[in-house]
Residue, then its C-alpha position, 0 to 999 in steps of 0.5 A: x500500500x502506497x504511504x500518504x505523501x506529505x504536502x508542503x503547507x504554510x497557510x495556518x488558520x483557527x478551525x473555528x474561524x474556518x468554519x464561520x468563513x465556510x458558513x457565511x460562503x455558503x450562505x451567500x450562495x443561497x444555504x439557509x443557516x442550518x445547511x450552511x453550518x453543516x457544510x462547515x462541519x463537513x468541510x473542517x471535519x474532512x481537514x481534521x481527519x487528515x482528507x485535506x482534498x474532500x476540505x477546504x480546496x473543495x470550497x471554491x468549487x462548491x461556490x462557483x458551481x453554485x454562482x454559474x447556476x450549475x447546482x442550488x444549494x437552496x434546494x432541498x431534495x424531495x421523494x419521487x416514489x415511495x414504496x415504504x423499505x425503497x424510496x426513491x429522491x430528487x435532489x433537484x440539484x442541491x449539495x450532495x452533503x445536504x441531499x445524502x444528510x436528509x436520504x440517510x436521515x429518512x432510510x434510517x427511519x425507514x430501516x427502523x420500520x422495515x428491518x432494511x431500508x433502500x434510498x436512491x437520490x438523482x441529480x445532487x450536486x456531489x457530496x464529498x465525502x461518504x464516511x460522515x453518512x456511514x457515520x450517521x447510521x452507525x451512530x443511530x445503530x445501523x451498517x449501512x451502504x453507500x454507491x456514489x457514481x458521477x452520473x457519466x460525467x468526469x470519466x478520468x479512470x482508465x479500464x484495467x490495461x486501458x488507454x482511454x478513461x472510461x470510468x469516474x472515481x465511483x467512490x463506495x462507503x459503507x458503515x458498522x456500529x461500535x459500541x461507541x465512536x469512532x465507528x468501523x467506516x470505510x470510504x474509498x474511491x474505485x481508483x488507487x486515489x480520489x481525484x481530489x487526493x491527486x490534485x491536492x498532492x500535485x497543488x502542494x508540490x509533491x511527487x505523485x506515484x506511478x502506481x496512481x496513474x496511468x496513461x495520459x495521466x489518468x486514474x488507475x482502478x486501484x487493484x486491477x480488475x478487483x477495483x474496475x469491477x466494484x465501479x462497474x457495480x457502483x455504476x449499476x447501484x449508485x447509477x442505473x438504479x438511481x436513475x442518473x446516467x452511466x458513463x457513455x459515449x453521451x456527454x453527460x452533466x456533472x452531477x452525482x447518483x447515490x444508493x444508500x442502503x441501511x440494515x438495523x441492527x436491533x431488527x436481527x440480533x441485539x445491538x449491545x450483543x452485536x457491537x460486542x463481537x464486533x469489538x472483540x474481533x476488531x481487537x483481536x485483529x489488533x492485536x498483532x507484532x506489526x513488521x519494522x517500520x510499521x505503525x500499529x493496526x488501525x480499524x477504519x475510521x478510527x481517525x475520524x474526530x470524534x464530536x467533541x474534538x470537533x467543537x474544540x478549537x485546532x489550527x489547519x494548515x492549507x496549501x498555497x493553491x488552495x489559499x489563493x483559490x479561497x481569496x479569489x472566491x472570497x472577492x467574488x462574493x464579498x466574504x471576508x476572509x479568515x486571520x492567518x495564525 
């Protein structure tokens, strides 16, 4: 497994002045109080969880696809059709953060009722992140999972062995509860990196690995035609099923289908008797000499910070590009921007 590169960083900012600058960004754009702070939330939390390319370098172009009319962050998303277990939703092209919150938030009420739920949402804007849906099921008791595809759009990852980019990054997610946070969620990209991990690397000076790309510099499908054949599913679920295009010949709006499916819990077994066994075959797991040099095994999502972390104050470094980009986008609509510590 390739090491995460180190990005040279020299703009130092207060998290929670960050996260008023986000807020009032987005409330110039059209997101009420509520949807605005948590896009904050999402945003800093992604910084604070090491993802730097699903944070602050994102803000810019949630903006300005909001002022070229191109998403609405004051839309909200509604049901189209509605079969109790399976709903399906229009998102009428709202932030994918705010759509994917309120489709999570209705299939884990609906899971409650059914046993199992399914929620599809078309035409969002993208979402960044999946790991904050995974987490939100998990803490209400749930495993959910999630497919996320471009709906055809940014075809930017090569077929294994291929020449030409066929496939988006098709991102999947999914979620288990633990007996308390951070959950065990995992969240990842179809191709070796997430585009935006591949530009942040390349923003902030650092040498990409070849394993990452390919020809052209496009995307690889991370393991061969293990991942090639996890964003063929991903077109099918988070796609097909949804009702949002699939990558074709056809030149397709940039946008984003989702799947969101939740299981609960309490419906099948215990929960208390559930997370238990989770936790003892997680520190089983753990529990190992690891080889020299190695840091010690991590579940997934146990980086993640926790709530209470979030509320304290921390400083967040940014990259010089991302920087000028923000000021560029605070001129444009009037924001001012935070102190440099």
């Amino acid at each position: 497994m390739t090491e995460p590169l180190t990005p040279q960083k020299t703009n130092t900012f207060s998290s929670l002045d960050l996260s008023q600058f986000i807020a009032q960004c987005m409330s110039a754009v059209g997101a009420n109080e509520i949807n605005a702070h948590y896009m904050a939330d999402q945003l800093v939390s992604s910084e604070r969880a090491g993802h730097p390319s699903h944070g602050l370098r994102r803000l810019p172009e949630y903006v300005g696809r909001a002022l070229e009319g191109v998403s609405d962050p004051s839309a909200q998303a509604t049901i189209e059709k509605d079969a109790g277990a399976l709903v399906a939703m229009d998102a009428h092209r709202t932030c994918g953060h705010f759509a994917l919150r309120d489709a999570m938030t209705l299939a884990i009420k609906r899971a409650e009722e059914h046993g199992i739920s399914a929620v599809s949402v078309r035409d969002s804007d993208f979402a960044g992140r999946l790991a904050p849906f995974c987490e939100q099921a998990a803490e209400a008791g749930k495993v959910s999972l999630i497919f996320g595809n471009n709906n055809g759009s940014l075809q930017t990852v090569l077929p294994p062995g291929g020449l030409e980019p066929k496939l988006s990054t098709n991102p999947l997610a999914a979620g288990v509860p633990r007996a308390q946070a951070p959950h065990m969620v995992l969240d990842f990209a179809t191709s070796v990196v997430a585009s935006g991990r591949l530009h942040e690397e390349q923003d902030s000076g650092a040498q990409v690995p070849k394993e990452w790309v390919g020809a052209g510099g496009h995307h690889k499908p991370f393991g061969g035609f293990k991942g090639f054949g996890l964003s063929l599913l991903v077109e099918a679920l988070g796609g097909a099923l949804s009702g949002s295009d699939t990558v074709s010949a056809r030149k397709s709006t940039e946008a984003q289908g989702t799947l969101i499916i939740v299981i609960d819990v309490a419906t099948m077994r215990d929960l208390n008797d559930y997370t238990a066994q989770v936790e003892e075959f997680i520190n089983y797991v753990k529990d190992t000499e690891v080889e020299e040099g190695a840091k010690p095994v991590r579940a997934p999502g146990e980086n993640a910070p926790t709530q209470a972390q979030l509320a304290e104050e921390a400083l967040i470094s940014l990259n010089d590009k991302t920087w000028a980009n923000l000021q560029e986008m605070a001129a444009r609509i009037n924001v001012e921007l935070p102190a440099r510590q």
